[in-house]
VONU-113607 format. One record per residue: residue number from 1; x, y, z of N, C-alpha, C, CB in turn. Coordinates in nm, 3 decimals. Each point is the difference from the previous one (the first is absolute). Glycine has a CB too. Layout:
residues N
@lomar = NUM, nx = X, ny = Y, nz = Z, cax = X, cay = Y, caz = Z, cx = X, cy = Y, cz = Z, cbx = X, cby = Y, cbz = Z
...
***
This chain:
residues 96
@lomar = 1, nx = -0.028, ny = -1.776, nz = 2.833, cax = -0.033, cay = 0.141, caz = -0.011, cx = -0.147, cy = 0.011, cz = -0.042, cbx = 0.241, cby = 0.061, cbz = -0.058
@lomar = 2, nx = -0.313, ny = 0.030, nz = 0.156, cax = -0.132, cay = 0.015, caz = -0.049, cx = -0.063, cy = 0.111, cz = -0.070, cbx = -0.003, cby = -0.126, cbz = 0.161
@lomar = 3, nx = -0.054, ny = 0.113, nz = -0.298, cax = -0.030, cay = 0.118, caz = -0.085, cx = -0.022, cy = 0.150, cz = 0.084, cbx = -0.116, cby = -0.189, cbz = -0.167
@lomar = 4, nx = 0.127, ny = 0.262, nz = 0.132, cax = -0.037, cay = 0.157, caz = -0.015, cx = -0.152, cy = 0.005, cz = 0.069, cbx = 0.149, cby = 0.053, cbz = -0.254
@lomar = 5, nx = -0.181, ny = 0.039, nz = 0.374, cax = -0.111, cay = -0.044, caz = 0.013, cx = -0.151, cy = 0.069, cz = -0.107, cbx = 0.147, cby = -0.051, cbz = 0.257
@lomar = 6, nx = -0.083, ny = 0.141, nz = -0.302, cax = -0.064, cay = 0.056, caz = -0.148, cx = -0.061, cy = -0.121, cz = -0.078, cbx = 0.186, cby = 0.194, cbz = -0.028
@lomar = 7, nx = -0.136, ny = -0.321, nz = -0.013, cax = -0.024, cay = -0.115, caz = -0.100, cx = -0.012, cy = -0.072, cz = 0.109, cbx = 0.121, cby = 0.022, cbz = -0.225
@lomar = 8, nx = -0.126, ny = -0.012, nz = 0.349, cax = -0.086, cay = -0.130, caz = 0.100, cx = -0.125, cy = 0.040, cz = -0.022, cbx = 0.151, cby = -0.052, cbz = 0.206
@lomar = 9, nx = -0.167, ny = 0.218, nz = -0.159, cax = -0.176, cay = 0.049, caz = 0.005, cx = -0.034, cy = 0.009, cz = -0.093, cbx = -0.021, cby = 0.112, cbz = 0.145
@lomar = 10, nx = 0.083, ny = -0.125, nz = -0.305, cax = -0.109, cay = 0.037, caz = -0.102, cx = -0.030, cy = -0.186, cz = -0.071, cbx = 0.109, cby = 0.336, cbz = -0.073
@lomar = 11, nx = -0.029, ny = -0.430, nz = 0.129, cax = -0.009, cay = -0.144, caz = 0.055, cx = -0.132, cy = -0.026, cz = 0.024, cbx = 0.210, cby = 0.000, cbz = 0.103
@lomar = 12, nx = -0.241, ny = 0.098, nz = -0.030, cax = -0.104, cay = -0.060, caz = 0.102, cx = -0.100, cy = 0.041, cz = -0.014, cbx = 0.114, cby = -0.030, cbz = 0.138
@lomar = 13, nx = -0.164, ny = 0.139, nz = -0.231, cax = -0.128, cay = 0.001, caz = -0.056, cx = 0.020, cy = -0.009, cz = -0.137, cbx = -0.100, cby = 0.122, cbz = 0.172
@lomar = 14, nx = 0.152, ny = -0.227, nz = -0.219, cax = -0.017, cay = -0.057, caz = -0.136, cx = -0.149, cy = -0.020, cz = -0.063, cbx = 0.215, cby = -0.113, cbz = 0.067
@lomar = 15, nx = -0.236, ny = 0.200, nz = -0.205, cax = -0.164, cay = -0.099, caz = 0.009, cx = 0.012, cy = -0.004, cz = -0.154, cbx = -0.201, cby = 0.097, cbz = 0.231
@lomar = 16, nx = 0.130, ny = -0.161, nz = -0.275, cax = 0.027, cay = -0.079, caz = -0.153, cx = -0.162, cy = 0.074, cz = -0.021, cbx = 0.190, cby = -0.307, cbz = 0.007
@lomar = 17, nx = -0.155, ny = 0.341, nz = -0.150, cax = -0.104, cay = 0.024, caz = -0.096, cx = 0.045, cy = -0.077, cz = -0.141, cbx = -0.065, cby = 0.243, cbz = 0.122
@lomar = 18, nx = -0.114, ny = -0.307, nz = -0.172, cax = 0.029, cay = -0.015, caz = -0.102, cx = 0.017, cy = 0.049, cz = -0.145, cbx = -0.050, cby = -0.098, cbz = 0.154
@lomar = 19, nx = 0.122, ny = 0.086, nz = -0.254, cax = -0.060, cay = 0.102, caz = -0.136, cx = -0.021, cy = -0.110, cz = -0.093, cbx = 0.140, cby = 0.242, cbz = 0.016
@lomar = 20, nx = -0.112, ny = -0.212, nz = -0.147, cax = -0.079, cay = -0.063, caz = -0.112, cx = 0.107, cy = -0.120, cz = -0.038, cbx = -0.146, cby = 0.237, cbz = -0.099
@lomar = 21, nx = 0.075, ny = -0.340, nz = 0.033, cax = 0.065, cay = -0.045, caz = -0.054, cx = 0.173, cy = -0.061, cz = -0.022, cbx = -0.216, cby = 0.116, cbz = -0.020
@lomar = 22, nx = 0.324, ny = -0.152, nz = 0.013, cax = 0.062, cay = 0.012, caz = -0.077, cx = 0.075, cy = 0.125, cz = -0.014, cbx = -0.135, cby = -0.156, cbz = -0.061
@lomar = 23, nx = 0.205, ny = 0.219, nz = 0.240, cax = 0.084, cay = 0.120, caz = 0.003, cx = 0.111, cy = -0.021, cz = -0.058, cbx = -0.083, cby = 0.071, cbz = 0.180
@lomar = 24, nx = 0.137, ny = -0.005, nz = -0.255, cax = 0.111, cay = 0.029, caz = -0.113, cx = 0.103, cy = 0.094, cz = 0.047, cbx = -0.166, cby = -0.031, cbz = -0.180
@lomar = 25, nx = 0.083, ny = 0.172, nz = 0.242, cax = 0.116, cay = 0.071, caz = 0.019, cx = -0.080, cy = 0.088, cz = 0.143, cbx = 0.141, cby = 0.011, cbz = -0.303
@lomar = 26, nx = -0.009, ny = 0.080, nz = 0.350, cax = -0.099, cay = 0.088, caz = 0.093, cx = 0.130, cy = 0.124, cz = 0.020, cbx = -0.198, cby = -0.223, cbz = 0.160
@lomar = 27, nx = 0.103, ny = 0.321, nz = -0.126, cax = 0.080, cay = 0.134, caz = 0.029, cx = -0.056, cy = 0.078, cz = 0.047, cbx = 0.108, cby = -0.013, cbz = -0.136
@lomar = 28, nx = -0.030, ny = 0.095, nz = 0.201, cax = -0.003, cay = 0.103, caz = 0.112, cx = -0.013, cy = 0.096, cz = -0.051, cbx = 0.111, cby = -0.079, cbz = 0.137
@lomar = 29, nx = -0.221, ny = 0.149, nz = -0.088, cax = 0.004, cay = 0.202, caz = -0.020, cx = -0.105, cy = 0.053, cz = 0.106, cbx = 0.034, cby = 0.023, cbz = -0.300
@lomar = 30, nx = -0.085, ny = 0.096, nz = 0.285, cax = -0.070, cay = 0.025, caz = 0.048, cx = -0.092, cy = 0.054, cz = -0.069, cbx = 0.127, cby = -0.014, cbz = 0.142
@lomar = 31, nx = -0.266, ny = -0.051, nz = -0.171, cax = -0.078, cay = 0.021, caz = -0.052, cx = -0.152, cy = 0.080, cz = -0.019, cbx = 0.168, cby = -0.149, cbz = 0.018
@lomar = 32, nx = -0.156, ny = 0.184, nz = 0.118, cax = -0.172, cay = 0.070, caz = 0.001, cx = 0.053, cy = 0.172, cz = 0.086, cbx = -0.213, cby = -0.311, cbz = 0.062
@lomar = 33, nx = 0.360, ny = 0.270, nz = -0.083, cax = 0.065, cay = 0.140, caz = 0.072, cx = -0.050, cy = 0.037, cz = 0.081, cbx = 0.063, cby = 0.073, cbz = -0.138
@lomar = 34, nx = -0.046, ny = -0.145, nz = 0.287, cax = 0.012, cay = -0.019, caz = 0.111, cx = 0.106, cy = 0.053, cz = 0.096, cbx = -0.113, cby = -0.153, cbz = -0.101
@lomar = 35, nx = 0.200, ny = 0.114, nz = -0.002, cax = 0.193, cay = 0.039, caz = 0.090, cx = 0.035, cy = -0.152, cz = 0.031, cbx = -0.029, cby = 0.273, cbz = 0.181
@lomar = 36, nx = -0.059, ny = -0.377, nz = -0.200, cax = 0.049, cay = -0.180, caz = 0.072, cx = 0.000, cy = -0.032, cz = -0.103, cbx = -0.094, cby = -0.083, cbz = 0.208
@lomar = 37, nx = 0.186, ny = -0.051, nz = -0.169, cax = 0.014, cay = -0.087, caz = -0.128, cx = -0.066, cy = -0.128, cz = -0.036, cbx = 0.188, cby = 0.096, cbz = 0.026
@lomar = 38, nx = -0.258, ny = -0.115, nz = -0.160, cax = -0.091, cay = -0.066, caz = -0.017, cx = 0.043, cy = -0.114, cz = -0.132, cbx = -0.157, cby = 0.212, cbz = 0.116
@lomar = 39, nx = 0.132, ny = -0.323, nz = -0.133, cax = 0.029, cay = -0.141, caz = -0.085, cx = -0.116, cy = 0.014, cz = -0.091, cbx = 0.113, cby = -0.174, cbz = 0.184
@lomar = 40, nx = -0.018, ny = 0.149, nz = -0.320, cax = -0.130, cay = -0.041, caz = -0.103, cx = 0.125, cy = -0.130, cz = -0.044, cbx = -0.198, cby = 0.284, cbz = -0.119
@lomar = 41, nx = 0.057, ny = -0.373, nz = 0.071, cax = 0.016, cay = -0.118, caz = -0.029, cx = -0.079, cy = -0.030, cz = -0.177, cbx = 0.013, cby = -0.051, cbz = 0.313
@lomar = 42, nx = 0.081, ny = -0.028, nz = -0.386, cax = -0.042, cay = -0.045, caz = -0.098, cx = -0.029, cy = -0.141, cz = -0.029, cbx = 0.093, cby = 0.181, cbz = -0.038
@lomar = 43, nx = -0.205, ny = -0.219, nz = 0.002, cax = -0.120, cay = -0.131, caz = 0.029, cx = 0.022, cy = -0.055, cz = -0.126, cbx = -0.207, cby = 0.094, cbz = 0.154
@lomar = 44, nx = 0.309, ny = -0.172, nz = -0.221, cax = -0.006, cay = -0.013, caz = -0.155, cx = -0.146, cy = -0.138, cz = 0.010, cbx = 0.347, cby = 0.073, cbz = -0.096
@lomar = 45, nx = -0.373, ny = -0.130, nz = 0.135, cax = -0.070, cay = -0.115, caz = -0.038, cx = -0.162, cy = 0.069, cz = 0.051, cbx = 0.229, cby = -0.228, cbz = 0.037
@lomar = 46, nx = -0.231, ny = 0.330, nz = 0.038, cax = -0.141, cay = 0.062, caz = 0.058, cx = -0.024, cy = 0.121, cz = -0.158, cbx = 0.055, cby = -0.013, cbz = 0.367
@lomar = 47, nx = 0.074, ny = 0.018, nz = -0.407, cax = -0.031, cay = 0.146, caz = -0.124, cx = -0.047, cy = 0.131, cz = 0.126, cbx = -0.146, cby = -0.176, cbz = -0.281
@lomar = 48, nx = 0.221, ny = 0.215, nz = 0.384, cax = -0.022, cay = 0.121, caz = 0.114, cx = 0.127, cy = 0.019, cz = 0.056, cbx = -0.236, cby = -0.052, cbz = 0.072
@lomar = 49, nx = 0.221, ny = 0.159, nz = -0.036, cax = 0.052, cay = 0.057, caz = 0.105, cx = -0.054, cy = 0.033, cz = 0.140, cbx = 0.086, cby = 0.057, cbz = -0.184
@lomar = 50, nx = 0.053, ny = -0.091, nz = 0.272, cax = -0.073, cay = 0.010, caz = 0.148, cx = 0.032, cy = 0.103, cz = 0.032, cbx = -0.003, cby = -0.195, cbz = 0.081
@lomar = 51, nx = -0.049, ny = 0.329, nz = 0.009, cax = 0.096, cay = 0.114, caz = 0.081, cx = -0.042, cy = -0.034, cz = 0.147, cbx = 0.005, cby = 0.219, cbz = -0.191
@lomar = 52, nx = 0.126, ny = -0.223, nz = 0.261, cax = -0.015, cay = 0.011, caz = 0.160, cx = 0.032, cy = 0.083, cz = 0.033, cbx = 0.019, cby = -0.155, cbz = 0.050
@lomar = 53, nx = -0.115, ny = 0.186, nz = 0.016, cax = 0.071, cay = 0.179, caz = 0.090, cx = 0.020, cy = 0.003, cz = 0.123, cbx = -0.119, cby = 0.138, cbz = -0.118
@lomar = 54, nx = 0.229, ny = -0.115, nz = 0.154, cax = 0.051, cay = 0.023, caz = 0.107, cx = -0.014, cy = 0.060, cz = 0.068, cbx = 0.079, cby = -0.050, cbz = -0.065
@lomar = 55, nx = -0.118, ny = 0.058, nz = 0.208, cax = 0.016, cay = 0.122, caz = 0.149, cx = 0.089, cy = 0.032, cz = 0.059, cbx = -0.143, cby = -0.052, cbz = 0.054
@lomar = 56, nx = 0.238, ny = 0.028, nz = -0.112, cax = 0.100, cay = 0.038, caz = 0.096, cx = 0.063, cy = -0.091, cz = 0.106, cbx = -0.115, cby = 0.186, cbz = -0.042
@lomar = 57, nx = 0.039, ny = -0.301, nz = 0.041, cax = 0.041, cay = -0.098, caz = 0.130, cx = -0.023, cy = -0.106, cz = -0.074, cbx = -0.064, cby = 0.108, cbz = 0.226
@lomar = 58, nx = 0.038, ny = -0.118, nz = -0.341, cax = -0.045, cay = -0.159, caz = -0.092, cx = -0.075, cy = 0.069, cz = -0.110, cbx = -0.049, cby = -0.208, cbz = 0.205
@lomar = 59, nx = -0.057, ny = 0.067, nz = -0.223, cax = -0.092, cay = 0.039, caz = -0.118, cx = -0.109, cy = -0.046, cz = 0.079, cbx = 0.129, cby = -0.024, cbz = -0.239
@lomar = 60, nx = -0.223, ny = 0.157, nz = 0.215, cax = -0.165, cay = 0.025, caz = 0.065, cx = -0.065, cy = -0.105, cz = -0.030, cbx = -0.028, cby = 0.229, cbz = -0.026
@lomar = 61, nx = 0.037, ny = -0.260, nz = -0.120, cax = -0.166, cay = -0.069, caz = -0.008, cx = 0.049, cy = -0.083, cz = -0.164, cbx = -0.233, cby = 0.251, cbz = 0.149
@lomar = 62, nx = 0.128, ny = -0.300, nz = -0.158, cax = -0.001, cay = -0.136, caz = -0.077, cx = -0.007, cy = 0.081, cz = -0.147, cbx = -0.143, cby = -0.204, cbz = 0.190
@lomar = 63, nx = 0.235, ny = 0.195, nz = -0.310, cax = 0.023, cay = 0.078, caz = -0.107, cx = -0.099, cy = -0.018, cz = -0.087, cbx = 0.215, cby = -0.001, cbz = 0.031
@lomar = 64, nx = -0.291, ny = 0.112, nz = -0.080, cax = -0.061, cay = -0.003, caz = -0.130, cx = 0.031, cy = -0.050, cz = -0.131, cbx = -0.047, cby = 0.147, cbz = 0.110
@lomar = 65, nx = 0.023, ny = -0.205, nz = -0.188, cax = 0.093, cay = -0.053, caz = -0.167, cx = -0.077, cy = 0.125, cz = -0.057, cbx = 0.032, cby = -0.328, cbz = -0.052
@lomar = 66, nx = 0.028, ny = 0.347, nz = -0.043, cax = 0.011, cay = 0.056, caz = -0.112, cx = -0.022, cy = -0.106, cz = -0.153, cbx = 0.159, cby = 0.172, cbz = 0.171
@lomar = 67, nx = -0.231, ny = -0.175, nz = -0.268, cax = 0.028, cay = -0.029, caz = -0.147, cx = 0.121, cy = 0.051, cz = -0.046, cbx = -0.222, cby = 0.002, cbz = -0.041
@lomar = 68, nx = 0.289, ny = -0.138, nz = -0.041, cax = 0.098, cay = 0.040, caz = -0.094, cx = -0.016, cy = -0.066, cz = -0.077, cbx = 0.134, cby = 0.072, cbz = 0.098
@lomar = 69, nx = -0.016, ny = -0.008, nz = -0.226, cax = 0.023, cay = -0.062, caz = -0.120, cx = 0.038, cy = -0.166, cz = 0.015, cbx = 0.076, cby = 0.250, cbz = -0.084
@lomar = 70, nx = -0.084, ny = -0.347, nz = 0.023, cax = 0.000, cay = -0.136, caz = 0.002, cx = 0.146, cy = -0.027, cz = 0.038, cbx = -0.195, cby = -0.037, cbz = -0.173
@lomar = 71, nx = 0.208, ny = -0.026, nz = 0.286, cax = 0.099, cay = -0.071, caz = 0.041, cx = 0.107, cy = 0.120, cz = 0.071, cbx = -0.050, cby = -0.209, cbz = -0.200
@lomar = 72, nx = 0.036, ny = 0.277, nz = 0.277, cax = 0.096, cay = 0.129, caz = 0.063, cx = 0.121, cy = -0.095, cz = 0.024, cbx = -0.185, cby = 0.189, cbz = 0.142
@lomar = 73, nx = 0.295, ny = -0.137, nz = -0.189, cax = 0.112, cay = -0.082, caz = 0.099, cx = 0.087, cy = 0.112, cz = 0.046, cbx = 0.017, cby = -0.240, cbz = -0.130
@lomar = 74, nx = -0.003, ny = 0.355, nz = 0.162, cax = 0.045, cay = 0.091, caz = 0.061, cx = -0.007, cy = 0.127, cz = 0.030, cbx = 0.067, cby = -0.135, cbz = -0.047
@lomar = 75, nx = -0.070, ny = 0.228, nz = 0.172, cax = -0.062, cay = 0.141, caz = 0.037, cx = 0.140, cy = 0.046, cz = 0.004, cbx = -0.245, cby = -0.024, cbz = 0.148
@lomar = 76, nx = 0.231, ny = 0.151, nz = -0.181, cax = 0.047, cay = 0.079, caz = 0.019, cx = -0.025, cy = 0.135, cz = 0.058, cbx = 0.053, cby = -0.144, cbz = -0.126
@lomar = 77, nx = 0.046, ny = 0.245, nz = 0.206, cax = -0.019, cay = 0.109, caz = 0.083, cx = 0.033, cy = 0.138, cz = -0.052, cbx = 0.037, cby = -0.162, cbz = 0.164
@lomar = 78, nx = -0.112, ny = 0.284, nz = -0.124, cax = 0.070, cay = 0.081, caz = -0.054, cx = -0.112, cy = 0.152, cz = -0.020, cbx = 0.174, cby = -0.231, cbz = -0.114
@lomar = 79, nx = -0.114, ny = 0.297, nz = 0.118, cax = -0.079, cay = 0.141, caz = -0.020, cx = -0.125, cy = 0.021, cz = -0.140, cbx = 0.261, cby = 0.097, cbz = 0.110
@lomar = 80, nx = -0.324, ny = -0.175, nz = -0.162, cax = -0.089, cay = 0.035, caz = -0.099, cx = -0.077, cy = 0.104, cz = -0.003, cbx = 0.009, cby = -0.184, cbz = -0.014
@lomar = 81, nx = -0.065, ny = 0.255, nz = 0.121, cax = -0.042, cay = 0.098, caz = 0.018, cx = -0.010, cy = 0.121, cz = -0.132, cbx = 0.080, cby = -0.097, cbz = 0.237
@lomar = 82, nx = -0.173, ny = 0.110, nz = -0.329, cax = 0.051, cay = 0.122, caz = -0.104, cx = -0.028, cy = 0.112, cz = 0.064, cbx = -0.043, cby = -0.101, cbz = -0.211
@lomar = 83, nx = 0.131, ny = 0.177, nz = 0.182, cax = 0.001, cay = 0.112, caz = 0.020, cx = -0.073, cy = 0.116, cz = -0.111, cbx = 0.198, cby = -0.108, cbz = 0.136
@lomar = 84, nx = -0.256, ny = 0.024, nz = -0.219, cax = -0.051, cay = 0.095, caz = -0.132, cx = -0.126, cy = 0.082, cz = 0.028, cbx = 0.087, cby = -0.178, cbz = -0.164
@lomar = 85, nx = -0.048, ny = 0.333, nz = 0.046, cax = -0.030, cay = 0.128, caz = 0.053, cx = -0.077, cy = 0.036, cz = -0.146, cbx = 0.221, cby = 0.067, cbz = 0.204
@lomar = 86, nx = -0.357, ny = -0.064, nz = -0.248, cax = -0.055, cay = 0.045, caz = -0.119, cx = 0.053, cy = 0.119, cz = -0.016, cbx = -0.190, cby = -0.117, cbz = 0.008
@lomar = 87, nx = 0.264, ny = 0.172, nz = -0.124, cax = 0.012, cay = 0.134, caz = -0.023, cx = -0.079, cy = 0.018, cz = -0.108, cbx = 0.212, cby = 0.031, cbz = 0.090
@lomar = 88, nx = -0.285, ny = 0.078, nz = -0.084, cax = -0.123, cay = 0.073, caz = -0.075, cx = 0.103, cy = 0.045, cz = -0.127, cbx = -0.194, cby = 0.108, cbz = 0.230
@lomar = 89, nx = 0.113, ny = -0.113, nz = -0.331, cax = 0.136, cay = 0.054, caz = -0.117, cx = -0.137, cy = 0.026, cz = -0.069, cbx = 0.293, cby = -0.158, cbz = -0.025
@lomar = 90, nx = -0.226, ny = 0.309, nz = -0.080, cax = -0.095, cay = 0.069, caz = -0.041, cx = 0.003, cy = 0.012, cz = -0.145, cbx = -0.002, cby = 0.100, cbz = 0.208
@lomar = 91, nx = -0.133, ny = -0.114, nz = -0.226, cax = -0.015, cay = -0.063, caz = -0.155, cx = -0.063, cy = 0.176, cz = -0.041, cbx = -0.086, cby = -0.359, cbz = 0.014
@lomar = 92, nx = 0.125, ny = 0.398, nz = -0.138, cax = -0.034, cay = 0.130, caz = -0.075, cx = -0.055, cy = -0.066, cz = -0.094, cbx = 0.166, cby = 0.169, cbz = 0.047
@lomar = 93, nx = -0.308, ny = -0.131, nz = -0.103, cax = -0.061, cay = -0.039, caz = -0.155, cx = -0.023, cy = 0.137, cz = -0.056, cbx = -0.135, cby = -0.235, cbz = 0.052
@lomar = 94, nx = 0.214, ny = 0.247, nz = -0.173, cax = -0.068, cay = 0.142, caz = -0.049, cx = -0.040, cy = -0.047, cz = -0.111, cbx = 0.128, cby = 0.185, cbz = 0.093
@lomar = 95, nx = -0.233, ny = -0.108, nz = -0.158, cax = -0.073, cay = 0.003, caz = -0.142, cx = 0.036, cy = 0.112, cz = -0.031, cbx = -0.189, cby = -0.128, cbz = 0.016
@lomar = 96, nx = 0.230, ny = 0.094, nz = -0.126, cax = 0.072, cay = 0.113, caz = -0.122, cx = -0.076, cy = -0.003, cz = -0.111, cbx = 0.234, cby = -0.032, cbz = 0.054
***
């Protein structure tokens, strides 16, 4: 039986990028909010992080690192985004 032809063609333009160091962990999100899904990688022996971003048909281009804290051994995903809103609050001084 021969695979799905979905995982023959994405087979077939396989292309390897490298990242840092000493990958530990990696995970999926989408990161530069695009709508595609994109790989970050954690470099424990580089002290970085890798992000690959994705097109939609693979990953474009060769990943930027990032600095991290000493020795990363795992990423995690997720909405960080703040949503925080200064509210003005009103200060009264009276002299009596």
């Amino acid at each position: 039986m021969s695979p799905p032809s979905a995982i023959r063609s994405a087979s077939q333009r396989q292309q390897n990028f490298g990242v840092g160091s000493g990958s530990s962990s990696v995970a999926v999100g989408d990161f530069n909010g695009d709508g595609k899904q994109d790989l970050v990688v954690a470099n424990f022996v580089s002290n970085n992080v890798s992000v690959l971003l994705g097109d939609g048909a693979g990953i474009s281009a060769p990943p930027p690192n990032f600095g991290a804290a000493a020795y990363p051994s795992s990423v995690a995903v997720g909405d960080f985004q703040w949503r925080w809103q200064a509210r003005p609050r009103r200060v009264e001084l009276r002299l009596e």
